[in-house]
N, C-alpha and C positions, 0 to 999 in steps of 0.2 A: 232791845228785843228784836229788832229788824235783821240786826247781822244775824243774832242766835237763831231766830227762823231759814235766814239766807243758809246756815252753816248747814242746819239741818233737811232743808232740801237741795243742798249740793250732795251731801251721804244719801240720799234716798234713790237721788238720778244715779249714785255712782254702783249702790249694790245692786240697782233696778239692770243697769249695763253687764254687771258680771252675771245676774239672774237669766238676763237674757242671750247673753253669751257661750251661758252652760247648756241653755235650750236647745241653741241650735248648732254648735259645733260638735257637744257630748252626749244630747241625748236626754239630759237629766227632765225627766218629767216634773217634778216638783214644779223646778223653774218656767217652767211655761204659764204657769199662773200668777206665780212669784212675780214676773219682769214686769208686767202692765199693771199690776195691783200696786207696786212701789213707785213705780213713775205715777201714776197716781196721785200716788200720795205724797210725792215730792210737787207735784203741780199744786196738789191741798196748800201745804205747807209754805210754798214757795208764795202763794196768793196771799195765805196772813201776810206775810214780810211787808208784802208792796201793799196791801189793803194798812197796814201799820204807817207806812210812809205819808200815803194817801191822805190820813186823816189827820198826823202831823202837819201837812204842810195847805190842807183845804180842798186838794187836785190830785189828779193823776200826773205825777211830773218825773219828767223823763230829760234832765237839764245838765244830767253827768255820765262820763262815761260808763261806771260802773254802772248807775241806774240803767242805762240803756241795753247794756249786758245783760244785766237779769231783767228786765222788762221782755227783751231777746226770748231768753228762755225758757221764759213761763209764758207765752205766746206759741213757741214751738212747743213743747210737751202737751201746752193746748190743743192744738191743730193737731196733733197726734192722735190724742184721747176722743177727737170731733169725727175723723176720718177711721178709728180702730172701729168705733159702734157705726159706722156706714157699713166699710169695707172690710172689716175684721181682717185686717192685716198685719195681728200683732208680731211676724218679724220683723215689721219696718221700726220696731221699738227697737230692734237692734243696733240700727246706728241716729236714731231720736235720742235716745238715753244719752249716749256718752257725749254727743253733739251738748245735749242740756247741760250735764255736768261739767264739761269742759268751760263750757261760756258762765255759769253760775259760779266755778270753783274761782274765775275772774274774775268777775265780781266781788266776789268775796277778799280777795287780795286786794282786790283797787278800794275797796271799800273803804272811805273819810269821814262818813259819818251824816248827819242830817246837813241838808244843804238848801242854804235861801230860791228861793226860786227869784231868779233877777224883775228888779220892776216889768222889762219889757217884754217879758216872757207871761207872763200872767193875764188871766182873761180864757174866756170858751175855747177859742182856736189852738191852745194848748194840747188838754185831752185829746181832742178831735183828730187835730192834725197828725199827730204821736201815734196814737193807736189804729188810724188807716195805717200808715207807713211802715208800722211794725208788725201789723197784723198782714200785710202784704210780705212782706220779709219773712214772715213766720212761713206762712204759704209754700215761699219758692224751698226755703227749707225741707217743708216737708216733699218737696217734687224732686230736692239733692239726693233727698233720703231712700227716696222710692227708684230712682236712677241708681244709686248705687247697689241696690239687693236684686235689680234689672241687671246689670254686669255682672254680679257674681252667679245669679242664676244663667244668665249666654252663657257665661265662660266655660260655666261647671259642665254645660247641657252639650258645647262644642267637644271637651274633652273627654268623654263620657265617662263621667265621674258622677252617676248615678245611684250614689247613695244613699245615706238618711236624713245627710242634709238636703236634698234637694226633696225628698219629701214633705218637707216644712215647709218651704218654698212657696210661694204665690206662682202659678203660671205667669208667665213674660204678656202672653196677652191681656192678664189682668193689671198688672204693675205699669203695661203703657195706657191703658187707658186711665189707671189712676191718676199717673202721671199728666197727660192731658186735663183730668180734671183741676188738679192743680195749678196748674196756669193759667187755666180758666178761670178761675175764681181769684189767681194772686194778682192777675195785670190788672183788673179793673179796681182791688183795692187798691196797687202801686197808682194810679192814674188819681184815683178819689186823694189818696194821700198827695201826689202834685197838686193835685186842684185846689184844694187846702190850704196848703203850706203857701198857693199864690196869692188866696184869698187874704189870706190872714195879712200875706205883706202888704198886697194894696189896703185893708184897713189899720197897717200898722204905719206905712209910711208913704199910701200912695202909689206906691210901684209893683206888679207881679214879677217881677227878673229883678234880679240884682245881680244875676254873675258869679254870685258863690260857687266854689269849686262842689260842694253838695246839689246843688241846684243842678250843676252841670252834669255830674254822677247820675241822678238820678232820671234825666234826660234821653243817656246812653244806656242806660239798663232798660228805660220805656222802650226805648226806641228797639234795642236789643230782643227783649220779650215779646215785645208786640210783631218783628221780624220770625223770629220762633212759632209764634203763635200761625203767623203767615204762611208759613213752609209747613207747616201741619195742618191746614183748610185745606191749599192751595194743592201743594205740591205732595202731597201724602207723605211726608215726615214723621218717622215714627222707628220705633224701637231704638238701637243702638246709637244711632246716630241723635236721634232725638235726645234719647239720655244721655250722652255725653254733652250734647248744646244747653244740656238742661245744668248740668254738673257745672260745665262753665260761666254761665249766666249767674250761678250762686256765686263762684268764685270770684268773681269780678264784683259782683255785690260785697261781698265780706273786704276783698283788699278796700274797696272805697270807701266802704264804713269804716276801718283803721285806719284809711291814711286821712281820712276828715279829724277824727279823734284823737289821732298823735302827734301828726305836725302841727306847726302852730300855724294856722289857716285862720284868717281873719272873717267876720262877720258870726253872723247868731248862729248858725251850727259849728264853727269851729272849734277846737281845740275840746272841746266836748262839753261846748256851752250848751247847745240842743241837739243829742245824739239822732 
């Protein structure tokens, strides 16, 4: 029943995407309702799955790549749904959606079925540590997202191609300070999720560092974002330029979470012992 849930909130992200995509390149009024009520309910949906796995195995566990993909996902369509009833910026469901369904439809493929959670994996620091780190992760997602409808709105706005999609549109002064908010809110989960994952080691084995290439990843993207965060206090950092350091700072995030998950990298996050 967990895939059969998984299946059916990867259809619900993928018509919620074409719903939202008819919105706003066609026009189609319907769909303006349609895209945020199905991403919705592909978020519904998607949360049996893992509330399914959940009670299977005692935890919230997040010890596979696939799980970590759709954990991913329903975290971002989260963050979505959290920031739409702030800011009602339901075109940033335009690229929330297929971002979801893309990482769920993986899941779904990578998907092997129920899986042990390793002895040394088990215990509070589990949960905890997993859902700062991903609930951070989700965050900067949603700042890729809001970055990305920030370029297409300059681009549109430079070219003067002031038609009915830019009608739809969020003002650019709105999308950077959205954006803003989301870093604001994603570095101190990314920091709470390091502080964590050290904690847990020193009661795991005594030591906070151990040198894992994740460990190290995660380091450079602090380091990274809290620089970002820097040049937008300091130095007035914003709009274009912002949004693209924002776009990049996801991207660097995403290559390091697949290359922690595919190569064969040794210790507890490797090879997609602990995504």
């Amino acid at each position: 029943m967990e895939l059969a849930f998984l299946q059916l909130a990867a259809t619900a992200y993928l018509v919620s995407a074409l719903a939202f995509g008819a919105h706003v390149l066609w026009s189609v009024e319907r769909a303006a309702s349609a895209g945020p009520l199905l991403l919705g309910l592909g978020f519904l949906v998607h949360g049996v799955s893992i509330a399914w796995r959940t009670v299977d195995s005692g935890l919230v566990t997040v010890v596979g790549f696939a799980e970590g993909l759709s954990f991913f996902a329903w975290l971002v369509a989260g963050a979505w749904l959290v920031a739409q009833r702030r800011y009602s910026l339901s075109v940033i469901g335009a690229v929330v959606s297929p971002l979801a369904f893309a990482l769920t439809l993986a899941a779904v493929i990578l998907y092997t079925g129920g899986r042990a959670v390793p002895a040394q994996l088990m215990g509070p620091w589990l949960p905890v540590h997993v859902s700062l780190a991903f609930l951070g992760n989700a965050v900067f997602a949603l700042a890729f997202a809001v970055s990305v409808i920030y370029l297409v709105q300059e681009n549109a706005l430079k070219s003067h191609r002031a038609g009915s999609v830019l009608n739809r549109l969020p003002s650019l002064e709105q999308l950077d300070r959205v954006n803003f908010t989301c870093l604001a809110w994603g570095f101190p989960l990314l920091t709470l999720g390091i502080m964590t994952g050290g904690l847990w080691a020193v009661a795991d084995s005594g030591h906070f560092w151990s040198g894992e290439p994740r460990e190290i990843f995660s380091v450079v993207l602090w380091v990274l974002y809290a620089g970002l965060l820097q040049l937008r206090f300091t130095r007035g950092l914003r709009g274009r330029r912002a949004s693209l350091a924002t776009m990049l700072g996801f991207a660097i995030l995403v290559l390091a979470y697949l290359a922690v998950n595919v190569l064969p990298v040794a210790g507890r996050h490797g090879g997609g012992v602990l995504s």
